[in-house]
RODO-2510 file (C-alpha; in nm, 4 decimals, decimal comma):
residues 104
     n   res          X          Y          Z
     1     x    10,6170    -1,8097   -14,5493
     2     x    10,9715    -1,9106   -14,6823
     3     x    11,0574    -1,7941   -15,0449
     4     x    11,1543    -2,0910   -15,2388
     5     x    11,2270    -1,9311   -15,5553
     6     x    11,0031    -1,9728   -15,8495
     7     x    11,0930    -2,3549   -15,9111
     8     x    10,9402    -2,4351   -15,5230
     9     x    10,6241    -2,2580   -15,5806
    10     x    10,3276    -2,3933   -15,5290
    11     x    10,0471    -2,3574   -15,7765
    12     x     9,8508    -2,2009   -15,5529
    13     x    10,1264    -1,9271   -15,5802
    14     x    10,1480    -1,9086   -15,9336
    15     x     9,7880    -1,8990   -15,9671
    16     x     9,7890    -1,5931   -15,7095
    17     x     9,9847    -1,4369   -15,9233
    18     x     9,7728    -1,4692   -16,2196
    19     x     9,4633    -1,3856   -16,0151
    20     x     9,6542    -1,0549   -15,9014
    21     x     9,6855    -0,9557   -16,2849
    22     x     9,3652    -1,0415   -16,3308
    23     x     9,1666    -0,8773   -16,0611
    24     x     9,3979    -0,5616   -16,1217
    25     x     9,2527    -0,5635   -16,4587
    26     x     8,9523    -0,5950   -16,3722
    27     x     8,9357    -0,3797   -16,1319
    28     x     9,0723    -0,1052   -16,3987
    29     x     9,3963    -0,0265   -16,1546
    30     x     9,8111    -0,1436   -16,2205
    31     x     9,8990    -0,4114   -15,9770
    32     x    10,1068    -0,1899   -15,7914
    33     x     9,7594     0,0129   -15,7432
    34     x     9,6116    -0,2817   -15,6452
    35     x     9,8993    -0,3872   -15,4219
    36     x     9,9009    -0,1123   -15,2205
    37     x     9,4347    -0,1030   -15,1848
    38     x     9,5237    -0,4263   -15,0386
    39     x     9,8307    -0,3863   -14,7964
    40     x     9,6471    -0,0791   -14,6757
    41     x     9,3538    -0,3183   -14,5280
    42     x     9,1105    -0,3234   -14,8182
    43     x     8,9934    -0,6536   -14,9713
    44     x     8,9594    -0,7664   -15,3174
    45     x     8,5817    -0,8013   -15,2779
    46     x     8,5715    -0,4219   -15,1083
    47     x     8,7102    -0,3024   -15,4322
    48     x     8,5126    -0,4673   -15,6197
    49     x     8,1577    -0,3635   -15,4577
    50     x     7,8526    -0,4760   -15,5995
    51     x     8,0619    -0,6268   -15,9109
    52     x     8,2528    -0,9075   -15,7073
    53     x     7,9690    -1,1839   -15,7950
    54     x     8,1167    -1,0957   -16,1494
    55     x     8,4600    -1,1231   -16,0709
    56     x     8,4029    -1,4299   -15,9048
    57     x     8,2569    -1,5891   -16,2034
    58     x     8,5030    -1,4159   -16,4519
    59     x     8,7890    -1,5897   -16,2099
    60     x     8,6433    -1,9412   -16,1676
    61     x     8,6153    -1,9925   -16,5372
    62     x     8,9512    -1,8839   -16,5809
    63     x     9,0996    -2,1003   -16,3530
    64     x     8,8576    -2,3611   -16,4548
    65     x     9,0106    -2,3067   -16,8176
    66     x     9,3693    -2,3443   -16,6790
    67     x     9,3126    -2,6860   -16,4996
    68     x     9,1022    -2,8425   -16,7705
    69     x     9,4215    -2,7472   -16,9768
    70     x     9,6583    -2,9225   -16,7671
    71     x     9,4698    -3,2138   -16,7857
    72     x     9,4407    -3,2342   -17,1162
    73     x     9,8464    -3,1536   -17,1417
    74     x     9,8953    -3,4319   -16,9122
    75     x    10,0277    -3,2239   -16,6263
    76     x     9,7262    -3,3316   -16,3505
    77     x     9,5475    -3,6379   -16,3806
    78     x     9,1705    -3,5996   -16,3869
    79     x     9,0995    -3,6921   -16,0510
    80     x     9,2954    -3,3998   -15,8262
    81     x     9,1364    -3,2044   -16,0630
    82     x     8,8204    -3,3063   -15,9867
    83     x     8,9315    -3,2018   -15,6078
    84     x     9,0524    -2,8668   -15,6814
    85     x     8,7576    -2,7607   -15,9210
    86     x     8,5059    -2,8923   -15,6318
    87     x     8,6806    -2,6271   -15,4207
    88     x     8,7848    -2,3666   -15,6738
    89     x     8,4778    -2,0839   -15,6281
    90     x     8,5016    -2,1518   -15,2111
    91     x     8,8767    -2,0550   -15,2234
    92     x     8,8989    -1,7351   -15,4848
    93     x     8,5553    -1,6521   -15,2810
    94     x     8,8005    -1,6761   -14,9547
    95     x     9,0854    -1,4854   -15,1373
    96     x     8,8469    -1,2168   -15,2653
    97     x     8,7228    -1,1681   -14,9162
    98     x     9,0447    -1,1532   -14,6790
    99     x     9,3418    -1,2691   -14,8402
   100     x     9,3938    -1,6617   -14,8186
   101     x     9,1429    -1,9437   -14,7066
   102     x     9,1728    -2,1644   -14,3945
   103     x     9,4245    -2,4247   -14,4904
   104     x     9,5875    -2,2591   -14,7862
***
């Protein structure tokens, strides 16, 4: 893709980048760690094994957490957040499993 610069990314981005932190953590590695798992042809849900229902859950609330919030702050109305949150456990599921979703 074409590098924007932080101002041009999409949330999807910025919430990649969160999610990276996050599954790092709890994965117990660094990112770099986890970075490298990945670009050497593991998946997120091959690290994780028999935990990844876990970090499934443990990622949809967060993200759940983080929309809710920018509703309430004003920054998405309540209806496209109804859309993402319908879709939010199908795409981290997708992410966990090969990288990105269809259509992402």
């Amino acid at each position: 893709g074409h590098d924007m610069g932080a101002k041009g990314a999409r949330p999807a981005a910025r919430m990649g980048a969160a999610l990276g932190g996050r599954v790092a953590e709890f994965l117990e590695m660094d990112r770099q760690e986890l970075g490298e798992a990945l670009r050497g042809g593991a998946s997120i849900a091959d690290l994780a094994g028999d935990r990844v229902d876990e970090l499934v859950a443990d990622l949809v609330a967060r993200a759940t957490e983080r929309i809710e919030q920018a509703v309430a702050d004003g920054r998405l109305d309540r209806e496209r957040a109804d859309g993402i949150l319908s879709r939010v456990e199908e795409r981290i599921t997708a992410r966990l499993e090969g990288g990105h979703p269809a259509g992402s």
